[in-house]
PAKE-845870 format. One line per 5 residues: number of its first residue (from 1); for each residue x, y, z of N, C-alpha, C. Coordinates in steps of 0.1 Angstrom, whole numbers. Layout:
NUM) X Y Z X Y Z X Y Z | ...
//
This chain:
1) -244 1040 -241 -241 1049 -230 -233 1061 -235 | -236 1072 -233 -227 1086 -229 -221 1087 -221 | -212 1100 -220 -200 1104 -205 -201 1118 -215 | -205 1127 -204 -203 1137 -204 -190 1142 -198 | -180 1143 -201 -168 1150 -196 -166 1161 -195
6) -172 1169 -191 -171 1181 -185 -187 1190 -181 | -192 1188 -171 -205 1197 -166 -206 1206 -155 | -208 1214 -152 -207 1222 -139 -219 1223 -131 | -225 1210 -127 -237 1207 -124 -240 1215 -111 | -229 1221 -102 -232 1230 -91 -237 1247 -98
11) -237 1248 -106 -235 1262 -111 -253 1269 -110 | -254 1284 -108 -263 1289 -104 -277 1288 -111 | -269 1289 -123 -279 1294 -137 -291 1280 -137 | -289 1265 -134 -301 1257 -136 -308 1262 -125 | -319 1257 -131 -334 1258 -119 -338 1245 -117
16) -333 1235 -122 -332 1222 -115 -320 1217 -104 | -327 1209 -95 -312 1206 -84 -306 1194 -94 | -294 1194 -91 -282 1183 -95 -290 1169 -97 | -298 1164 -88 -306 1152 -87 -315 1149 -101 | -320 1160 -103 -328 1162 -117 -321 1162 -133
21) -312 1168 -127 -304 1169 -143 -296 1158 -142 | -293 1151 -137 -285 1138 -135 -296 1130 -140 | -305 1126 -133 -317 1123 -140 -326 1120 -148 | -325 1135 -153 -327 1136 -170 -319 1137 -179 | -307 1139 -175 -293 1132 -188 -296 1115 -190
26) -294 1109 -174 -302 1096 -171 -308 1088 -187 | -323 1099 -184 -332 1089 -193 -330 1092 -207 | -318 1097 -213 -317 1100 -228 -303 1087 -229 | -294 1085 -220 -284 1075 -224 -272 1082 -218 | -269 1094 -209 -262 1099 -205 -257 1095 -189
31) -249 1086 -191 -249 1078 -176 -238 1081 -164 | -227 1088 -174 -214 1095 -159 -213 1108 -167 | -212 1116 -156 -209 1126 -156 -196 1133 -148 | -186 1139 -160 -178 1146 -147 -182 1158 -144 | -178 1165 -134 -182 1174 -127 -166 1181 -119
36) -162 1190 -126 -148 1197 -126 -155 1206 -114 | -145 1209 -104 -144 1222 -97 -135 1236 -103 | -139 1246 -95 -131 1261 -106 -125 1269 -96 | -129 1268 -84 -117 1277 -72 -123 1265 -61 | -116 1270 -48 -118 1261 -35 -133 1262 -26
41) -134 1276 -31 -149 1280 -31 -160 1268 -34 | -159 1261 -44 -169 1254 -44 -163 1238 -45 | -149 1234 -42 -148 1222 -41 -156 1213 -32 | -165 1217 -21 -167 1206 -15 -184 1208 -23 | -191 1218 -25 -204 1213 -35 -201 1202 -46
46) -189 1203 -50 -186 1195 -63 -186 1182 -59 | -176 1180 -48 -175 1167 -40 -193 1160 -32 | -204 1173 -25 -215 1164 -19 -224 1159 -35 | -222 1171 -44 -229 1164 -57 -227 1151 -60 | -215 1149 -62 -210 1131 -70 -210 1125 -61
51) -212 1128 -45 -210 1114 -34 -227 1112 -33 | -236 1123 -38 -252 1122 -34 -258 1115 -49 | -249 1115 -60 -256 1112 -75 -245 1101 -79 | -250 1090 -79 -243 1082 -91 -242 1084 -105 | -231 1077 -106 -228 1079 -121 -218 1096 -119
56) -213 1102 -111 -208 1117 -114 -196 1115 -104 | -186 1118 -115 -173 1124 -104 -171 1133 -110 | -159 1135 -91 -155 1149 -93 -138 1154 -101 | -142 1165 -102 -122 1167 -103 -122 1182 -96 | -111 1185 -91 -107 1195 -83 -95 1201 -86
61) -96 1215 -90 -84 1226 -94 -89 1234 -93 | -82 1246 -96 -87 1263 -93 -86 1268 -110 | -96 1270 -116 -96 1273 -130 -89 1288 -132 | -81 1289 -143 -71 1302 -148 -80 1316 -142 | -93 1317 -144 -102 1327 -145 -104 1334 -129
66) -104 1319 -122 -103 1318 -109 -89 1323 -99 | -82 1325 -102 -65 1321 -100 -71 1341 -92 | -72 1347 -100 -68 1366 -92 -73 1365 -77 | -86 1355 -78 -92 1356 -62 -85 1346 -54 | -76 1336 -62 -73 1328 -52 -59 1332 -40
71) -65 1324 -28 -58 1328 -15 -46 1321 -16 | -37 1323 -9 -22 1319 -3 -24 1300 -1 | -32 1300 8 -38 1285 14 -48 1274 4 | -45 1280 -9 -58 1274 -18 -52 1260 -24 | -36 1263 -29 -32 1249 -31 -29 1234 -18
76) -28 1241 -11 -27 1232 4 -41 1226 2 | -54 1234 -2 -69 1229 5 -66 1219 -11 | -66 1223 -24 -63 1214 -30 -54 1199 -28 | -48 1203 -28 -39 1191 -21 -48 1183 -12 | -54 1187 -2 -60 1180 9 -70 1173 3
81) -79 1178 -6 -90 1173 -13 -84 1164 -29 | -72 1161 -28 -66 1154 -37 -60 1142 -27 | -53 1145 -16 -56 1133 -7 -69 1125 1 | -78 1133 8 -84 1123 11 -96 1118 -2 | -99 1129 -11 -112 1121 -22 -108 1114 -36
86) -93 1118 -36 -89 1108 -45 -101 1111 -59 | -101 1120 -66 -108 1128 -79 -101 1118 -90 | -110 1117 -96 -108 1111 -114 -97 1121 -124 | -97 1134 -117 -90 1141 -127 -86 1154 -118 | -76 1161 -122 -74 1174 -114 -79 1183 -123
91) -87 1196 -119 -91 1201 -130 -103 1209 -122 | -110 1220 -131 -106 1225 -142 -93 1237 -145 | -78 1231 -150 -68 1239 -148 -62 1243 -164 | -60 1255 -163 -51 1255 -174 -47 1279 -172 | -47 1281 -185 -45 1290 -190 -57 1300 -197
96) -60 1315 -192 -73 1317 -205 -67 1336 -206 | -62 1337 -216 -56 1348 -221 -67 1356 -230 | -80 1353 -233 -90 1359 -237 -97 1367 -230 | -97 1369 -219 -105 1381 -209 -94 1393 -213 | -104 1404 -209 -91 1415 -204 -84 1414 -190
101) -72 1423 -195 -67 1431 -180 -65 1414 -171 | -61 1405 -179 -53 1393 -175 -40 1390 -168 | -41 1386 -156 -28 1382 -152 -21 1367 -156 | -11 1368 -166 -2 1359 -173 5 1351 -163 | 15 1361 -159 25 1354 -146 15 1346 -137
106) 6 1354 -128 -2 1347 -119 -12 1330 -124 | -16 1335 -134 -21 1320 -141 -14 1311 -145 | -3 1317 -149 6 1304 -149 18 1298 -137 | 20 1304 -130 23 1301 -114 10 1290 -110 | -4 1291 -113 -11 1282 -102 -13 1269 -112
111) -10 1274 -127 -10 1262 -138 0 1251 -134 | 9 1257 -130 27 1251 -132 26 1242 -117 | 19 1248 -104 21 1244 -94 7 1233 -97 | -2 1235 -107 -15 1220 -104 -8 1211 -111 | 1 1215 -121 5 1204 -130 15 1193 -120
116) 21 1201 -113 34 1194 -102 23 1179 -93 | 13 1189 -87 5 1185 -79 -3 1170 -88 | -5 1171 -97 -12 1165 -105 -3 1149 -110 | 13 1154 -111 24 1146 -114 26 1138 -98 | 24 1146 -90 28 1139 -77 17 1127 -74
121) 7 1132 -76 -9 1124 -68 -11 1112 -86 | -4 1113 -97 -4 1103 -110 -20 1101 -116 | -25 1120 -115 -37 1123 -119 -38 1127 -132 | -48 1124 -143 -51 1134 -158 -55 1146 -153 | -55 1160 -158 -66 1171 -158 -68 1172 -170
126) -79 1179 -164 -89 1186 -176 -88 1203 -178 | -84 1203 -190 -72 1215 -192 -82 1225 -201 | -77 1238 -195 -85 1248 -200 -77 1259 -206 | -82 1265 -222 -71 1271 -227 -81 1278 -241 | -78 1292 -237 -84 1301 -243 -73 1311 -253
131) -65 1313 -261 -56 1316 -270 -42 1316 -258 | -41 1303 -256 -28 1299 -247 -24 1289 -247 | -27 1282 -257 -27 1265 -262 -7 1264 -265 | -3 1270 -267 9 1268 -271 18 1271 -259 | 14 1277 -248 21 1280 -238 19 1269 -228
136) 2 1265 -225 -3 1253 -224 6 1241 -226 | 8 1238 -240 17 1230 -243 34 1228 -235 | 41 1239 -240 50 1243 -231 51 1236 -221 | 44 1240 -211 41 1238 -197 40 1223 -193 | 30 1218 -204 26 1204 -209 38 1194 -209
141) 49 1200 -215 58 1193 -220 68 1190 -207 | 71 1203 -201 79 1208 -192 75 1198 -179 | 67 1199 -176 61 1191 -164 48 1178 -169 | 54 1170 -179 41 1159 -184 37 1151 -172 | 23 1152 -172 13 1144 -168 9 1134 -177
146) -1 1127 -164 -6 1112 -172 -19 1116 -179 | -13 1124 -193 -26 1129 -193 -40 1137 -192 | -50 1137 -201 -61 1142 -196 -72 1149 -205 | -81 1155 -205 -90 1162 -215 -85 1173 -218 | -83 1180 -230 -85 1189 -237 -98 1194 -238
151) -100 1206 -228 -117 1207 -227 -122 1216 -238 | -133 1218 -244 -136 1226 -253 -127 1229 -265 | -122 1224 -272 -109 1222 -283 -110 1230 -294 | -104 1236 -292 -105 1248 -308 -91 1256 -311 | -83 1243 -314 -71 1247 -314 -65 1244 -332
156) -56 1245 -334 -51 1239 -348 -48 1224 -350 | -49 1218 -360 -46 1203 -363 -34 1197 -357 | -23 1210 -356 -8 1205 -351 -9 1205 -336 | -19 1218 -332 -21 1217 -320 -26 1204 -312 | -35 1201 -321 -41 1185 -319 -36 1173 -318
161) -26 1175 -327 -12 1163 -328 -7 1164 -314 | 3 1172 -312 6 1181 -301 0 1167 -285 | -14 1172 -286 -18 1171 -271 -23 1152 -274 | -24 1150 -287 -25 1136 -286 -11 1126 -280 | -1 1136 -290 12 1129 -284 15 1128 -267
166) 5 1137 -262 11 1138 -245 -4 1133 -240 | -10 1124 -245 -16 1118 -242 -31 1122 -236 | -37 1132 -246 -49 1140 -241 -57 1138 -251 | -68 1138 -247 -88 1135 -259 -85 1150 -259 | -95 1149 -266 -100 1163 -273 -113 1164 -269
171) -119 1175 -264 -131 1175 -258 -140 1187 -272 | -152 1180 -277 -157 1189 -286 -174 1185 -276 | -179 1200 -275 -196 1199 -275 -201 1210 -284 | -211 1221 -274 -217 1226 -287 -211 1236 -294 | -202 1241 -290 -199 1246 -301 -196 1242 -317
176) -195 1230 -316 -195 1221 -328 -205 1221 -339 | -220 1223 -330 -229 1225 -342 -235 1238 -340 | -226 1241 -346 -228 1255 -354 -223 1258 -368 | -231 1257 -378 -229 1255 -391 -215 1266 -394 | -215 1275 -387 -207 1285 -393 -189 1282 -386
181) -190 1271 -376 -183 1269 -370 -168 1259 -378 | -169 1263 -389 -164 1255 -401 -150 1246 -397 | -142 1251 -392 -128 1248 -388 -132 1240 -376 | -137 1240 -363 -139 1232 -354 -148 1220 -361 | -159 1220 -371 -164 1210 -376 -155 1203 -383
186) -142 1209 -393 -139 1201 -400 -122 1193 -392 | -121 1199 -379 -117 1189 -371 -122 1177 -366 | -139 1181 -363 -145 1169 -352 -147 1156 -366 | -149 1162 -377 -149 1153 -391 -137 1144 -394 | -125 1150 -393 -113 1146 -396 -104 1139 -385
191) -102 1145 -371 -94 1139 -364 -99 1128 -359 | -92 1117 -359 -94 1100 -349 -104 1099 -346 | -116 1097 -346 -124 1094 -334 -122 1088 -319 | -107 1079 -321 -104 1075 -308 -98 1087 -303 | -95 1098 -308 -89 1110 -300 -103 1117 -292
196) -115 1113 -294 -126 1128 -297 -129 1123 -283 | -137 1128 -274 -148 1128 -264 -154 1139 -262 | -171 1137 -260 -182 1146 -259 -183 1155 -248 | -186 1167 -243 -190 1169 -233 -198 1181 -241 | -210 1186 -224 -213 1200 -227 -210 1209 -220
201) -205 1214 -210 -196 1223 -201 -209 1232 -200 | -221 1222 -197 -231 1229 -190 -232 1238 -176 | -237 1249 -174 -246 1256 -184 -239 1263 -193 | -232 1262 -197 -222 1268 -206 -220 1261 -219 | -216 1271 -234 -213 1262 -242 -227 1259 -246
206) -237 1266 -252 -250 1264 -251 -249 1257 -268 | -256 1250 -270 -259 1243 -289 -266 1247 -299 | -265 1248 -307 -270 1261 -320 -285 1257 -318 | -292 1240 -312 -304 1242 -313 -311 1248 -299 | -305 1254 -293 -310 1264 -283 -315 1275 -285
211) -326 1281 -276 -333 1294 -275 -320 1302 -267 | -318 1313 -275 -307 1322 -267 -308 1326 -253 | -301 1324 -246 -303 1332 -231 -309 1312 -227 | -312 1302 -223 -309 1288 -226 -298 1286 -220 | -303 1279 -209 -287 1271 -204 -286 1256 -210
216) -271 1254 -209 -271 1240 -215 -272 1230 -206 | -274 1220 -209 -279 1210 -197 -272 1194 -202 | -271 1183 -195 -262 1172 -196 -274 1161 -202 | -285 1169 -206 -295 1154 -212 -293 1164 -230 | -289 1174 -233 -286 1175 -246 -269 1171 -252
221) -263 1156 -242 -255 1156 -250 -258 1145 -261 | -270 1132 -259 -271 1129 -275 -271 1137 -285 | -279 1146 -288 -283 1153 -295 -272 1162 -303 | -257 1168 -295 -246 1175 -299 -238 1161 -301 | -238 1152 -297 -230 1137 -302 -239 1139 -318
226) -251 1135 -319 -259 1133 -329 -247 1143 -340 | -247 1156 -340 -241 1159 -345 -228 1156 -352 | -219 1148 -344 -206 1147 -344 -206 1131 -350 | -220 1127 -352 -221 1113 -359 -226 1114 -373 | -234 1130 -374 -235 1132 -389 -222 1139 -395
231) -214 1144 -392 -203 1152 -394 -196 1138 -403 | -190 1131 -395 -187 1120 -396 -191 1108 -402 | -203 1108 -404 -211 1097 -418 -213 1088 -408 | -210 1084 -394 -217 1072 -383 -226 1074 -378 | -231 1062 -370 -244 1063 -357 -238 1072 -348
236) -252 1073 -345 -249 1078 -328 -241 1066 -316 | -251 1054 -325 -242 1047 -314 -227 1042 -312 | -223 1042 -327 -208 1044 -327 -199 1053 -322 | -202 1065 -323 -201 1077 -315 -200 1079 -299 | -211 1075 -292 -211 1068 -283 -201 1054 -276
241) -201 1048 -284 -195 1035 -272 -176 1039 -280 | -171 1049 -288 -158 1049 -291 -155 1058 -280 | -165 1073 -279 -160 1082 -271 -164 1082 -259 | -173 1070 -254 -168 1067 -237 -156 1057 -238 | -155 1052 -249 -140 1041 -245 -130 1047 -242
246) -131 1060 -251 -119 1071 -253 -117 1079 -235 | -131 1081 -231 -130 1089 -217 -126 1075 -207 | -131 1062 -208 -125 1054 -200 -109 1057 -199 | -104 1055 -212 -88 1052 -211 -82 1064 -208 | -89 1079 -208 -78 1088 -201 -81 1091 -189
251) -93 1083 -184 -100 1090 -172 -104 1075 -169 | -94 1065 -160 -101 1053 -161 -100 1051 -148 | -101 1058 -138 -112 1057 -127 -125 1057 -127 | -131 1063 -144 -145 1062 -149 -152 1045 -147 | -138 1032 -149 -143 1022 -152 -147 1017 -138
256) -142 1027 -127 -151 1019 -115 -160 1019 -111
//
């Protein structure tokens, strides 16, 4: 079995419904899926998807990217949707200092206030961090949680240390196979395997064996695992049953 840890199976770009791609991750070995929210805008699609599809939970935060549109009332609706659905993870929250014309202060005010929120309700998130990993950290340290994914990881080895010590997987998908991707590969080669877990941050995060303009989809995560089992000199199925063990234990509302 697989676990895709991170999919955005509400998002525009498929032309299949949620039922289908669940479906067809399904028949390759891909059996839970999380499914992160990114403003309040679409927490409750996130929520009818996983209560209509087995095997998929949700997590709910307002992602950094998301933070300029968000309203006065957005962490209250958070909160609410942290009490009555009780999510596997808070998320997707963090930091992303790579767009232009970024607001710093404001993204990190709604970071600081999910991480509180996150400490109160004894949730992991699934942390997002685009050249802000060290401030991430910071924050990390300042306000520790129980926990959580390291989404898309393309940080430094110390950096890696770092989020192992506070108790975070490392999330590698496709960007990993990409031959030219040398430094992320010779992490997914080198660090723990018990640190690693798969996802594809579908449609996004598309895999070098894609036609460009190609969304990515949650039935090609064998195939980006495949990768991370040749990198590595193992099976796939090794690969498999370490880095669901790995998403069990930071995300182990998965084992219900």
């Amino acid at each position: 079995m697989l676990i895709d840890t991170h999919c955005h199976l509400d998002a525009s770009e498929f032309t299949e419904t949620p039922a289908e791609l669940v479906a067809n991750a399904a028949k390759v070995g891909v059996r839970q899926i999380i499914v992160p929210s990114v403003a309040r805008q679409n927490f409750s699609a996130v929520q009818q998807i996983c209560a209509e599809n087995g095997g998929c939970f949700p997590a709910f935060g307002i992602h950094p990217l998301f933070t300029a549109a968000a309203e006065a009332d957005d962490l209250a609706i958070l909160r609410d949707y942290l009490t009555t659905q009780r999510p596997l993870a808070l998320g997707e929250i963090g930091l992303d200092f790579f767009v232009e014309n970024f607001d710093a202060a404001r993204q990190e005010y709604y970071f600081v206030e999910q991480l509180k929120l996150a400490r109160e309700f004894d949730l992991p998130v699934l942390l997002h961090s685009r050249r802000a990993l060290d401030i991430c950290l910071k924050y990390l340290r300042r306000y520790p949680v129980s926990g959580g994914i390291a989404h898309a990881f393309n940080g430094s080895r110390e950096q890696a240390d770092e989020l192992r010590k506070l108790g975070f997987k490392l999330g590698f998908g496709g960007a990993m196979t990409y031959p030219r991707a040398t430094h992320l590969r010779e992490l997914a080669s080198t660090l723990p395997l018990s640190s690693l877990v798969l996802e594809t941050d579908a449609p996004d995060m598309p895999p070098n064996f894609l036609e460009k303009g190609q969304p990515n989809k949650p039935e090609y995560l064998p195939r980006i695992g495949q990768v991370l089992a040749e990198l590595r000199g193992v099976s796939l199925v090794e690969v498999g049953q370490i880095t669901s063990q790995n998403a069990v234990e930071v995300l182990p509302l998965l084992a219900s």
